[in-house]
MARPA-988189 format. One record per residue (C-alpha): residue in three letters; residue number from 1; x, y, z. Coordinates in Angstrom, 2 decimals. Example, Ala and Ser with C-alpha at 12.3 -4.5 7.8 and 13.67 -1.06 7.14 Angstrom:
<rs>
<'ALA', 1, <12.30, -4.50, 7.80>>,
<'SER', 2, <13.67, -1.06, 7.14>>,
</rs>
This chain:
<rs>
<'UNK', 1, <0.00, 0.00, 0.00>>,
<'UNK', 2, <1.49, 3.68, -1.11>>,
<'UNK', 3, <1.34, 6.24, 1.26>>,
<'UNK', 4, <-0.96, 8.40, -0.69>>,
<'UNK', 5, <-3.47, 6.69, -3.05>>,
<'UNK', 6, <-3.26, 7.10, -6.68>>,
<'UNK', 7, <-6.87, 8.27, -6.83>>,
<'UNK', 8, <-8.56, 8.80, -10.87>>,
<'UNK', 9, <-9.48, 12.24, -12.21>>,
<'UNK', 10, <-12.80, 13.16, -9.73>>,
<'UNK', 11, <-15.25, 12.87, -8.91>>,
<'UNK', 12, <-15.09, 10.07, -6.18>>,
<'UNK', 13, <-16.03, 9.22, -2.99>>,
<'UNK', 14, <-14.19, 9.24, 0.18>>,
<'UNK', 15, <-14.48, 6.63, 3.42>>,
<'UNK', 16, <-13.59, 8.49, 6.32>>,
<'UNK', 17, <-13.25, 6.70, 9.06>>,
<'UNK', 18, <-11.97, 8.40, 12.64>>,
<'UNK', 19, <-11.47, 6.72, 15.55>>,
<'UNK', 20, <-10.20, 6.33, 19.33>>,
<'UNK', 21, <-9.10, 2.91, 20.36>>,
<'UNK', 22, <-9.50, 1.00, 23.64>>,
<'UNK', 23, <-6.65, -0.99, 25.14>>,
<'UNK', 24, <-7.14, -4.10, 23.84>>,
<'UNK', 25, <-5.53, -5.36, 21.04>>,
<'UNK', 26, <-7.02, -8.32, 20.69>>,
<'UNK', 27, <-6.23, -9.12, 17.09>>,
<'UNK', 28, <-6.47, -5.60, 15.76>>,
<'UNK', 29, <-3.67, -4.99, 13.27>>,
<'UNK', 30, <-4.31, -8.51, 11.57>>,
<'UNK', 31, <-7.89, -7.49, 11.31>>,
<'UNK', 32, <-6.84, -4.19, 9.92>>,
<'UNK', 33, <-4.51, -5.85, 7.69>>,
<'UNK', 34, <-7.18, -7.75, 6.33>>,
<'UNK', 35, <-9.84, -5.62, 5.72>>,
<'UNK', 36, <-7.19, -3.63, 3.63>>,
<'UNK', 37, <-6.64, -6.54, 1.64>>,
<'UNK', 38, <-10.04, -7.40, 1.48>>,
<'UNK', 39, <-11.21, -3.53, 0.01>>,
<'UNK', 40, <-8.57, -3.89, -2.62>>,
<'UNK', 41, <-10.52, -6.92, -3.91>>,
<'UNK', 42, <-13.79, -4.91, -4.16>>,
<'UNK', 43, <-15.78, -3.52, -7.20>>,
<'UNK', 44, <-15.19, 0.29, -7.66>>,
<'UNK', 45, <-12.09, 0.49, -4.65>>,
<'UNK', 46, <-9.61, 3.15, -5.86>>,
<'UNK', 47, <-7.15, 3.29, -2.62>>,
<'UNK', 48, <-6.44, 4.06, 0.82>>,
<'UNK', 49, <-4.65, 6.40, 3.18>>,
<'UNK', 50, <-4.02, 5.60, 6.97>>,
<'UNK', 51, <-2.73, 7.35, 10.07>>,
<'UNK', 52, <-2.79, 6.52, 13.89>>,
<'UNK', 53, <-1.98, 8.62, 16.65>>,
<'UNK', 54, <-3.91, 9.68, 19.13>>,
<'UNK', 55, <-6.53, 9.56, 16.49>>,
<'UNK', 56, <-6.47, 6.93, 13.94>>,
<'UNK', 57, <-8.13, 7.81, 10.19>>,
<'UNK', 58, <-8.56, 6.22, 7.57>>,
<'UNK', 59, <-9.68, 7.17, 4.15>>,
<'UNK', 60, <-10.95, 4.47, 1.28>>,
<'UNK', 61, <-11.84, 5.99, -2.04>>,
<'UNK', 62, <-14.23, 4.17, -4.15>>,
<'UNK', 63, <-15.60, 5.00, -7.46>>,
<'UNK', 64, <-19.20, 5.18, -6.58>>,
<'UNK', 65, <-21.97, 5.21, -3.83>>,
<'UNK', 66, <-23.00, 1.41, -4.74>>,
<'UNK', 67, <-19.68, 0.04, -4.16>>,
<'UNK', 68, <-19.34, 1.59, -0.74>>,
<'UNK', 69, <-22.86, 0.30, 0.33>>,
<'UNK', 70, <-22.12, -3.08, -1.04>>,
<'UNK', 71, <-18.25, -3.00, 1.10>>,
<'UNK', 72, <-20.13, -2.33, 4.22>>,
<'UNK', 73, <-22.46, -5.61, 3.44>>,
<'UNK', 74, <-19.14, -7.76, 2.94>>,
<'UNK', 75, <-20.09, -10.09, 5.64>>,
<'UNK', 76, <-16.38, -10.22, 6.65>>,
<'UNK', 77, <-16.57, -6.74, 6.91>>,
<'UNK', 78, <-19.76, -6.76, 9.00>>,
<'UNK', 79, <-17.59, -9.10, 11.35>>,
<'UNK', 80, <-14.73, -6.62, 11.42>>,
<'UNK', 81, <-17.25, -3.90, 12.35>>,
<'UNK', 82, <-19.24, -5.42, 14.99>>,
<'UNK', 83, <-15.62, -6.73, 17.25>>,
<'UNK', 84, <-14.28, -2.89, 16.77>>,
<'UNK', 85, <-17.42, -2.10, 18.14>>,
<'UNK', 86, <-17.27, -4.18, 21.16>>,
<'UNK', 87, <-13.96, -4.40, 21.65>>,
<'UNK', 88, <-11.45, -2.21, 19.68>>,
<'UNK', 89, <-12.96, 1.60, 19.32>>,
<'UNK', 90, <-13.76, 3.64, 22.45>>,
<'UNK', 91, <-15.46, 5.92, 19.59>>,
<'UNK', 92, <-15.73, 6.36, 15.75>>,
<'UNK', 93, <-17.34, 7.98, 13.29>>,
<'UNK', 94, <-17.80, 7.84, 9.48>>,
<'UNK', 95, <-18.15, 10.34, 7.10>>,
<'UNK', 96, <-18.89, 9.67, 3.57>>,
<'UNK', 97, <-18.08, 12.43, 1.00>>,
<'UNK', 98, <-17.81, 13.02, -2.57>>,
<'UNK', 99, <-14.63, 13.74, -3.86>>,
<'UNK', 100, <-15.45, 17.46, -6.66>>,
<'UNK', 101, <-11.70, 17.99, -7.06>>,
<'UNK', 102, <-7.88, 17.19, -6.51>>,
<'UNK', 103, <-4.51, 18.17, -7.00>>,
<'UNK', 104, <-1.04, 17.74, -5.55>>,
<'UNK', 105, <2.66, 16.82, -6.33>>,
</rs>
């Protein structure tokens, strides 16, 4: 995974994703590991960005509302989301946006 995804000409939509963690670790950067893996393997993914400190965030882009619904169906996914929910996040939110323009070096 590059640092910064090589996202197509917009528009797109962006995942974001913000979060606090708990203390357990429990499995939580193989999970994380996986559901990257797992995205890349989806209809309409274009990338993703990461970032944990206090904060974590991550961004997915994907190409178009449908394929973001149908990632958050992936039943692997829904398994990913219900044990952060229980056990790894103290608190998260998603935002979903669309992506009108870009630029950069």
């Amino acid at each position: 995974m590059s640092v910064i995804a090589n996202t197509p000409k917009p528009p797109y939509y962006a995942v974001i994703f913000t979060s606090t963690r708990t203390e357990d670790d429990n499995g939580y950067g193989e999970m994380a590991n996986r559901m990257v893996e797992l995205a890349e393997q989806q209809p309409g993914f274009l990338g993703v960005e990461s970032a944990r400190e206090n904060v974590g965030i991550t961004v997915s882009y994907w190409a178009d509302l449908d394929s973001i619904k149908n990632w958050k169906a992936n039943s692997e996914h829904l398994e990913a989301q219900k044990t952060g929910r229980k056990s790894w996040y103290a608190s998260f939110k998603v935002r979903i946006s669309k992506v009108e323009r870009d630029y950069g070096i």
